[in-house]
N, C-alpha and C positions, 0 to 999 in steps of 0.2 A: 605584401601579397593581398589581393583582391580577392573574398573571399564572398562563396566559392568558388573553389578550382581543382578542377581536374587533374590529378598528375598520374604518368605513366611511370610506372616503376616496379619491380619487382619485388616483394616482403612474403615473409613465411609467419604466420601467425601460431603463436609459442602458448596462449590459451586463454581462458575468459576469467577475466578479473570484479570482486567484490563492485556491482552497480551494472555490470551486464554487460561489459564492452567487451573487444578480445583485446589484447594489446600484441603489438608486435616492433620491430626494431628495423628503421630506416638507416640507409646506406653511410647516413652520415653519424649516428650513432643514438640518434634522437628517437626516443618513445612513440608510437602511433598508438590512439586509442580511436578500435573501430566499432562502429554496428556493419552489421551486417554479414560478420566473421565469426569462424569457427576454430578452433584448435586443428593446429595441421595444414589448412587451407594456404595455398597458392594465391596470394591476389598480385594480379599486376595492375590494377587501375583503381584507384580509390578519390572519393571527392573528398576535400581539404573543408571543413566548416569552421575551424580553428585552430590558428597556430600559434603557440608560444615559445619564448626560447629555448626550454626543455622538452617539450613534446605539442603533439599535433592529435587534432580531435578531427575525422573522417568518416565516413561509410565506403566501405567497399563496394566495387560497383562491378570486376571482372575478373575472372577465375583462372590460372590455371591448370590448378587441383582443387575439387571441391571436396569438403568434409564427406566419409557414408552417411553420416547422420543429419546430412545437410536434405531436407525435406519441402516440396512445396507449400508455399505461406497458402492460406483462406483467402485473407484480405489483400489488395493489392496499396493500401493505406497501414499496410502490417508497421513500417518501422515508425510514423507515427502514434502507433496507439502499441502495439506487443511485435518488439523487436525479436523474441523470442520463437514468432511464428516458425521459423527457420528450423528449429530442432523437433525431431521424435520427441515424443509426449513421455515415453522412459528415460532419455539423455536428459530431458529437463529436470526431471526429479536430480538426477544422480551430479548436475551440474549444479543446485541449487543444494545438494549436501556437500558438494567439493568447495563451494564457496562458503560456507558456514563453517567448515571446519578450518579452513583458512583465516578466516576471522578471528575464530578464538583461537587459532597459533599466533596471529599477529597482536594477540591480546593479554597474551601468557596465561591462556584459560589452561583447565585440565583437559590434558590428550583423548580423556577415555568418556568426553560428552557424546551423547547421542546426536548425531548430526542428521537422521534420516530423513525428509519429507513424507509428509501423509495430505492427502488428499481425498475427494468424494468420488475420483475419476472422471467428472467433467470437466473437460478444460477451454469446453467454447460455452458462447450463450450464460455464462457466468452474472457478469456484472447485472446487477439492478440498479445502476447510475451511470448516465453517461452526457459529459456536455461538447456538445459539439460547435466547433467554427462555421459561419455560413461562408460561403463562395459564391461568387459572382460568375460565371462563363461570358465571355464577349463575346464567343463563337456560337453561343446556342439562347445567347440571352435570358436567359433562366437563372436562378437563387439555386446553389445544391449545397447539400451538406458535407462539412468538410472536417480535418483536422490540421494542426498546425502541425508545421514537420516538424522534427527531430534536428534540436540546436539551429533552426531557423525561424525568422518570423513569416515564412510563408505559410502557404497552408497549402493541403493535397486532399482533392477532393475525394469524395468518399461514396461511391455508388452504393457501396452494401461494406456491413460490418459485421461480426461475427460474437465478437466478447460480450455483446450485453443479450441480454432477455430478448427474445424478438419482439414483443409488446413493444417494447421502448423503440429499437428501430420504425416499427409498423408507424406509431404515434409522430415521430419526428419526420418521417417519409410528407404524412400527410400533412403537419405543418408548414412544409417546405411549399409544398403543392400549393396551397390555400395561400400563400406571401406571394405567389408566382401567376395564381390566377386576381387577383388583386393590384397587380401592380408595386407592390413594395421593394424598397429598395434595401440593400443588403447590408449599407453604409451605414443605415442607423439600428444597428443591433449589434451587439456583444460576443454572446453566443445564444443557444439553446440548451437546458437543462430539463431532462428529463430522470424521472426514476421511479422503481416500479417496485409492487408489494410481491410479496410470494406467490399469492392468487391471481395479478397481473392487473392490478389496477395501477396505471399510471399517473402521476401527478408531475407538473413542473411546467416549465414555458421559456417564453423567452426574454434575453436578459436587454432592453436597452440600453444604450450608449449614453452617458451624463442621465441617468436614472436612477433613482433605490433601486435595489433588486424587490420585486414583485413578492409577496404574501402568497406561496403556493398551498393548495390542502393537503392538510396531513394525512401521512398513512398511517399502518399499522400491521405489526406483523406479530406472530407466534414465534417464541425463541426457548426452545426444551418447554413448551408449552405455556410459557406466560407470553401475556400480550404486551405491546411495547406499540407507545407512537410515536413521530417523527416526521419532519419538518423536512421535505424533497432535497431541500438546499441546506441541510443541517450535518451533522457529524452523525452517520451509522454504517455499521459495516457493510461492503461491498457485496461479501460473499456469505450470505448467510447460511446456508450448510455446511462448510468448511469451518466456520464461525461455532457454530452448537460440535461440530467435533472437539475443537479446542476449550470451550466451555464444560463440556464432558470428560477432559482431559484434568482442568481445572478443577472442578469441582469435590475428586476425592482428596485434594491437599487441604482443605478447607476444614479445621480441625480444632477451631478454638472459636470460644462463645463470640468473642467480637472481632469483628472486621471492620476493616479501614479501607473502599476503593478509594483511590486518588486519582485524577485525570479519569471520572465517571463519564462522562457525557450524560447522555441520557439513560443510562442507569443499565445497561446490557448484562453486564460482565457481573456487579456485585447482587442486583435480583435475580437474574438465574440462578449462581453458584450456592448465594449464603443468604437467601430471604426471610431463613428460618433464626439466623443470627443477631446478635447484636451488632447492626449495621448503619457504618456511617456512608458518607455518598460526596466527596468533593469534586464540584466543576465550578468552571471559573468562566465560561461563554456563557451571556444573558440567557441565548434562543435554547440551549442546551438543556442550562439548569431548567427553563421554564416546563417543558418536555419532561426533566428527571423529578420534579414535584409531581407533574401528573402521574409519572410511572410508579411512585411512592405510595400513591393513592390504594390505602386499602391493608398496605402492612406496615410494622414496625420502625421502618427504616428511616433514616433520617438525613435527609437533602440540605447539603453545605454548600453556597456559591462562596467560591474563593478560589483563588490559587494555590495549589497546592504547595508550591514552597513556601506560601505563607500560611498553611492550614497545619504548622507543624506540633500543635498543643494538641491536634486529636492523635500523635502519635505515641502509642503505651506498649508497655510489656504485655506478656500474656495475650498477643492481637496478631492478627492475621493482616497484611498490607498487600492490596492489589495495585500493583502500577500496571496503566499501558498509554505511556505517556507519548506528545509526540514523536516525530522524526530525531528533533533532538537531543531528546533523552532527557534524563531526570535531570533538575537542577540541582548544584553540589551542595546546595544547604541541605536539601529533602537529605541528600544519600548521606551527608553528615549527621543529622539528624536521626535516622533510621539505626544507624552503627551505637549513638550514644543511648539510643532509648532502649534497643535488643527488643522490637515485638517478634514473636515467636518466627512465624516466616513470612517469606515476600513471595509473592508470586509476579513473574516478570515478564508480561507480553507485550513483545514489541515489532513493529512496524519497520524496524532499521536495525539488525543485529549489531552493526558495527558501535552505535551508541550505546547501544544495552551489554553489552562486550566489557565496552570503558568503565560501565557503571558497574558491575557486577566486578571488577576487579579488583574497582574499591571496597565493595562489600565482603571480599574475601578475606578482608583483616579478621572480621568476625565471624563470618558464616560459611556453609558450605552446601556444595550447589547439590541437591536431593533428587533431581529430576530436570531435563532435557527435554525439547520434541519441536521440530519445526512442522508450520503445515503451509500448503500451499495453495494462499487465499488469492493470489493473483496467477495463474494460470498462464503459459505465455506470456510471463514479460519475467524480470530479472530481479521482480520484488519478491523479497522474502520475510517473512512471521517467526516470528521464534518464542519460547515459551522457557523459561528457566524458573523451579521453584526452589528456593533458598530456605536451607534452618539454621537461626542461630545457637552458633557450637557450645551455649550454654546451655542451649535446650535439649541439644542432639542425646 
């Protein structure tokens, strides 16, 4: 099969699955996993982006029952950037708690975790980072800004966007201009990165093609009121008030003189919550750590470049452990290591519930889970944050 392809056919979509797709069941008995679906919905025409012998990866393209809750998108670049556009701003919450709870059933978690979503109630204009594809038009000969689609290598241009700060669009509008009245050509460029401070100073540029990536200037933001810098093109969180809720959230499990963050970055999580503590700070990216010295500057804390699975000697009894590791999840030495040494609690933010799920399951030999609470730092789209604080059962 030539992909893609259009096929006509009739499917009832059964509901929306951990990662945002819906799935539904083709005639021949085989799995369909779509965007652009909702629970309930009628599609008879979907486009084919991947097939394998057990199921098929599509978007739905024509209806003939649409979900109630089925909503017009903002953006017309919506299933490139937040496929989620499609849903009431309530159905979102309440799909992004159905899917967390489902996680930890397929995880053999406990039944009676709090699965809720909390949020700031914005759900557009959020992000303070966004990199975008450049596009060529042959029709209008013009540079515009684009994104790549959804499980393709094309890309779909992008007149106007909605998720980030409007700073950063305003900024990249006029990048595009200034390439356009110049003559430049589109072939030799990457993308475009931009990202913007809370006050709305932007930094970033654009990335060329067979180049280092460019030296952008740092910003700096306020987080529950300490200041914090960071490198445009570095690791820091997207959504910074949704961000200080869950920090706020964090903060009263914080209950023993030393702390251990692991996977710190640039130091967010353990100088907000426990600055006053006996604090240690493991990151293991050069540009990261370089940023988490400076954010060190001035308190007690003490900045480790390493790997966290390899930083397992700073792990003791009587200690606080913050992970908020990547998409991956902990490595199984860390979480072996964690089990044989019994520090007091773990505090567990992650990025991908399904991998903090696995890991936490193992940690249930010894511990048990104290506190629950998802929030929702990605706003229209189908990523979800989760917060688990764990005590061990010899401390409980």
């Amino acid at each position: 099969m030539k992909l893609p392809q259009l096929i006509n056919e009739t499917i009832k979509i059964d509901q929306l699955i951990p990662g945002g797709q819906a799935i539904a069941t083709a005639a021949d008995g085989k799995k369909i996993f779509l965007w652009n679906a909702l629970p309930g919905e009628v599609v008879t025409e979907f486009l084919v982006t991947k097939s394998k012998s057990h199921y098929t990866e599509a978007t739905a393209m024509k209806f003939a029952q649409a979900s109630p809750l089925r909503v017009k998108p903002h953006d017309e670049c919506y299933l490139a950037t937040s496929p989620w556009q499609i849903l009431d701003e309530k159905s979102e919450n309440t799909a992004k708690s159905e899917l967390l709870a489902e996680i930890y059933r397929q995880h053999n978690l406990p039944d009676n975790l709090n699965t809720a979503f909390q949020g700031d109630g914005k759900f557009y204009a959020y992000r303070n980072k966004m990199e975008y594809a450049l596009y060529y038009d042959h029709e209008d000969g013009q540079i515009h800004l684009a994104f790549h689609q959804r499980s393709s290598h094309r890309k779909v241009r992008a007149d106007s966007s909605s998720l980030e700060m409007p700073a950063i669009f305003q900024r990249a509008t006029k990048i595009i201009n200034e390439l356009n009245q110049t003559g430049a050509d589109a072939r030799d460029y990457q993308s475009l990165l931009l990202r913007a401070s809370q006050t709305g100073t932007v930094s970033g540029g654009l990335y060329r093609n067979h180049q280092p990536h460019p030296n952008f200037s740092n910003l700096s933001d306020e987080i529950l009121g300490r200041k914090y810098t960071y490198s445009p093109n570095g690791f820091f969180q997207i959504n910074l008030p949704v961000y200080e809720m869950a920090l706020m959230e964090i903060q009263p499990w914080i209950q023993t003189e030393q702390v251990l963050d692991l996977y710190a970055g640039v130091g967010t999580i353990g100088l907000s919550v426990a600055r006053e503590q006996e604090l240690t700070l493991v990151e293991s990216n050069a540009a990261a750590y370089r940023e988490l010295v400076t954010n060190c500057q001035g308190t007690t804390a003490q900045p480790v470049l390493a790997k966290s699975e390899e930083a397992l000697d700073y792990i003791k009894p009587n200690q606080t452990v913050i992970l908020d590791p990547p998409r991956s999840g902990c490595d199984a030495k860390l979480i072996t290591r964690l089990q044989e040494t019994m520090p007091t609690r773990i505090i567990y933010l992650s990025c991908n519930p399904a991998t903090q799920a696995r890991d936490v399951k193992t940690l249930l030999k010894s511990y048990q889970i104290i506190h629950s609470s998802g929030f929702n730092f990605f706003p229209r789209t189908p990523h979800l944050e989760n917060l688990i604080v764990l005590e061990h059962k010899a401390w409980a």
